[in-house]
C-alpha atoms as an extended CHARMM CRD file, in Angstrom:
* protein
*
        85  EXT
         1         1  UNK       CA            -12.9240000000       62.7410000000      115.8700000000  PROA      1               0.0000000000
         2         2  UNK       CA            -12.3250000000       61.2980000000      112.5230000000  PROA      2               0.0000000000
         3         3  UNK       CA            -13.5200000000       57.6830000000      113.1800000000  PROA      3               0.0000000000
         4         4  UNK       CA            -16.5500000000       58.9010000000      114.9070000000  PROA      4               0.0000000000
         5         5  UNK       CA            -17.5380000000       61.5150000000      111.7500000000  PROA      5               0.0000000000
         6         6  UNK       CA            -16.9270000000       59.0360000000      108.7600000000  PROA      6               0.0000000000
         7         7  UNK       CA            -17.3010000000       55.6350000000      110.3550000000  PROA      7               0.0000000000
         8         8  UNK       CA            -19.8910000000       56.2200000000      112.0980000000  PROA      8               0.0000000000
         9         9  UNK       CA            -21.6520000000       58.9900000000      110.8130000000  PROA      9               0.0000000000
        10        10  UNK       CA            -21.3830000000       61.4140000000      113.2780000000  PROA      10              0.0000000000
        11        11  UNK       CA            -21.7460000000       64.8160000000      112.8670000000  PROA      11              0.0000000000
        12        12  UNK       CA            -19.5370000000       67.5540000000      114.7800000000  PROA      12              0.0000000000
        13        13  UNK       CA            -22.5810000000       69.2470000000      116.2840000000  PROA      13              0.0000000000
        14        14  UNK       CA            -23.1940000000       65.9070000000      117.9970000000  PROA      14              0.0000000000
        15        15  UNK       CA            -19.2570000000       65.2240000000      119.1890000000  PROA      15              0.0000000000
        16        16  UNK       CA            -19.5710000000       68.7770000000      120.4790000000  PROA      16              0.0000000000
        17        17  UNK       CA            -22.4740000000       67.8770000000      122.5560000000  PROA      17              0.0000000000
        18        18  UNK       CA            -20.3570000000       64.8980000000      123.6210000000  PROA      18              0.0000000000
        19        19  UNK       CA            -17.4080000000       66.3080000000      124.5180000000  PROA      19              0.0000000000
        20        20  UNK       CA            -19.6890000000       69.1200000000      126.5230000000  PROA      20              0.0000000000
        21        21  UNK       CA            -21.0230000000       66.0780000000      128.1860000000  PROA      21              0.0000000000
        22        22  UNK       CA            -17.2570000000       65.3600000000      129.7300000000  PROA      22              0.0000000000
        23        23  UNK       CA            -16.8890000000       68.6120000000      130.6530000000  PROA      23              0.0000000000
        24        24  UNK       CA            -14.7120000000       68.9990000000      127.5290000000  PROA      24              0.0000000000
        25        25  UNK       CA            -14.7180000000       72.4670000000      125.8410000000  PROA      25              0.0000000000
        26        26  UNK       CA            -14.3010000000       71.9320000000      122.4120000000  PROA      26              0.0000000000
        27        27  UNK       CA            -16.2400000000       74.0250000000      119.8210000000  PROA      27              0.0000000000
        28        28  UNK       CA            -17.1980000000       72.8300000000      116.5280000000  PROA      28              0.0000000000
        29        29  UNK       CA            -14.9050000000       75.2430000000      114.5900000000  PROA      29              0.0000000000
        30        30  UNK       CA            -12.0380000000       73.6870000000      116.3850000000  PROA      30              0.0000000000
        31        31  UNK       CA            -13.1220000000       70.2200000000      115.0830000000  PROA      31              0.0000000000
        32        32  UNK       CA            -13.4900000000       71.9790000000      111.4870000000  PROA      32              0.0000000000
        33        33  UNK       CA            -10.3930000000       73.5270000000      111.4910000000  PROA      33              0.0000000000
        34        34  UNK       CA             -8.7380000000       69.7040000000      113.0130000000  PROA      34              0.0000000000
        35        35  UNK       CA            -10.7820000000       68.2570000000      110.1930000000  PROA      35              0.0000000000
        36        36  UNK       CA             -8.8880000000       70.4150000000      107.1620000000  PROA      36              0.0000000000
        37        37  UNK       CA             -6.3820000000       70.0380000000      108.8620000000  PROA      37              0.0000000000
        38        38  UNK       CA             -6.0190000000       66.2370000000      108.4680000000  PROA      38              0.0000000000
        39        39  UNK       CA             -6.9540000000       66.3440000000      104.7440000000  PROA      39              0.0000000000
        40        40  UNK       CA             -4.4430000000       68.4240000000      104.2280000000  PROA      40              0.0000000000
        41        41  UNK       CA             -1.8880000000       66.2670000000      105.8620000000  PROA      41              0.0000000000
        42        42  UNK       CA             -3.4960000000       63.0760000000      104.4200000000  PROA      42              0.0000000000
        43        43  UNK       CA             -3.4360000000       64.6930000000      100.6490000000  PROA      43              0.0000000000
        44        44  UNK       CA              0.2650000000       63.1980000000       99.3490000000  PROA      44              0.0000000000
        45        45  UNK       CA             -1.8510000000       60.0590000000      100.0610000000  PROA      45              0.0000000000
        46        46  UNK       CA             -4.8520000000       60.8290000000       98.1170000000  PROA      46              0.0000000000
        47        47  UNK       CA             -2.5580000000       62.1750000000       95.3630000000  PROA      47              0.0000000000
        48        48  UNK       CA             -0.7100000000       58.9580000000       95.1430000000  PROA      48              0.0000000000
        49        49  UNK       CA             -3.9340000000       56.9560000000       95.3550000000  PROA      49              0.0000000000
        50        50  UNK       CA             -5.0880000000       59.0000000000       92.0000000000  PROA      50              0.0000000000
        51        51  UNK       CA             -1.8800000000       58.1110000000       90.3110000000  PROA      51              0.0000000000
        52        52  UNK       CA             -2.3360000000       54.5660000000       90.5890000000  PROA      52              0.0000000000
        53        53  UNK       CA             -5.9760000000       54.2100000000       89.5720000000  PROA      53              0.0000000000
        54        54  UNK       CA             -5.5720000000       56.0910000000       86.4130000000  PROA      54              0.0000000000
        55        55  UNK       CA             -3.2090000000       53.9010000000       85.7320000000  PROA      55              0.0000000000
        56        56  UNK       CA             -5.3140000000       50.6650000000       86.1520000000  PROA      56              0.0000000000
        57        57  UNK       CA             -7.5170000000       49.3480000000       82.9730000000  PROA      57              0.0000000000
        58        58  UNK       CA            -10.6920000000       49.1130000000       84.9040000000  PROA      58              0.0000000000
        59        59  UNK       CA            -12.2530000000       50.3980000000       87.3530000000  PROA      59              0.0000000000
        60        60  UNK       CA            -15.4930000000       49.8090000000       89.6760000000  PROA      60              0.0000000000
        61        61  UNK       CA            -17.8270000000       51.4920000000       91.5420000000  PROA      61              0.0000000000
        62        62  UNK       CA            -20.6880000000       50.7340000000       93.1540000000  PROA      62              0.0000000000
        63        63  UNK       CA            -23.0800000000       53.0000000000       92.9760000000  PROA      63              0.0000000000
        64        64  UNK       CA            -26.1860000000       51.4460000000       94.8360000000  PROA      64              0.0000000000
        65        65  UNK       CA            -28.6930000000       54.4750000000       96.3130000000  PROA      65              0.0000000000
        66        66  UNK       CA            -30.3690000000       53.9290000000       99.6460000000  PROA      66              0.0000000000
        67        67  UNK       CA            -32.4750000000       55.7740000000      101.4180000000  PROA      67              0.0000000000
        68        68  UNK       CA            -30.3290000000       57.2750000000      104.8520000000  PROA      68              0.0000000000
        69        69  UNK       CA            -33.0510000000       58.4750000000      107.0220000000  PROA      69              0.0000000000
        70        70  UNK       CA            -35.6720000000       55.6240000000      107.4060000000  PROA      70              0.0000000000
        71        71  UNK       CA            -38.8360000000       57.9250000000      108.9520000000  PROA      71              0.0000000000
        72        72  UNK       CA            -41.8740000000       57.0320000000      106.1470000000  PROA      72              0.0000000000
        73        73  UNK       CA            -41.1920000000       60.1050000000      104.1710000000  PROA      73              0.0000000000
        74        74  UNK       CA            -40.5200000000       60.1510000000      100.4640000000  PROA      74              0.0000000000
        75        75  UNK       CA            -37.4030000000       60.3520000000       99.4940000000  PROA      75              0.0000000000
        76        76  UNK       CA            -36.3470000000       63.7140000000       97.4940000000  PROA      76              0.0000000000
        77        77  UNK       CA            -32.8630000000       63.2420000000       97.3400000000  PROA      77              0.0000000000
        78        78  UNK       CA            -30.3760000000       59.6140000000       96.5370000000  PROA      78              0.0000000000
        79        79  UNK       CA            -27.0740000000       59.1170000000       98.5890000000  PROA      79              0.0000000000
        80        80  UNK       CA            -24.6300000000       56.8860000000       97.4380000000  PROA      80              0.0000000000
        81        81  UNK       CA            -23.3310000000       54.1940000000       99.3470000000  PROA      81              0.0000000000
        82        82  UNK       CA            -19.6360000000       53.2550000000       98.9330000000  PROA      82              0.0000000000
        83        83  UNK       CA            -18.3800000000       49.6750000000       99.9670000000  PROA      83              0.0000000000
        84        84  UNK       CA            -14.2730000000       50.1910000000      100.6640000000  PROA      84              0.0000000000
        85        85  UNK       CA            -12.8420000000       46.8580000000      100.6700000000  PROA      85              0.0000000000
């Protein structure tokens, strides 16, 4: 659930659908409420994280837009794209 959501992209009306597929009932408030549910047991992490970059001197960010949905229109809005080492 969380692999297929932020490494792949993939929303939670679309692992629904999947796990309909497989004869799987799982609704897509029960994958919301698994999703808080992980950053809440994940934030000592992100806390500690914080800690230690405003400790550092410098930081860096890449901050390179791109244009997510490739279909020929326009682009009205920028996303960011974040490289993680």
């Amino acid at each position: 659930m969380l692999i297929p959501k932020f490494m792949d992209s993939l929303p939670l009306y679309r692992q629904e659908t999947i796990f309909k597929r497989l004869s799987i009932d799982l609704s897509r408030a029960t994958l919301s409420n698994w999703m808080l549910k992980v950053a809440e047991l994940l934030m000592p992490f992100y806390d500690r994280l914080h800690e230690l970059l405003i400790l550092q001197k410098i930081l860096q960010a890449d901050e390179t837009t791109l244009n997510v949905i490739q279909d020929g229109r326009e682009t009205k809005s920028k996303s960011l794209y974040v490289a993680l080492p």
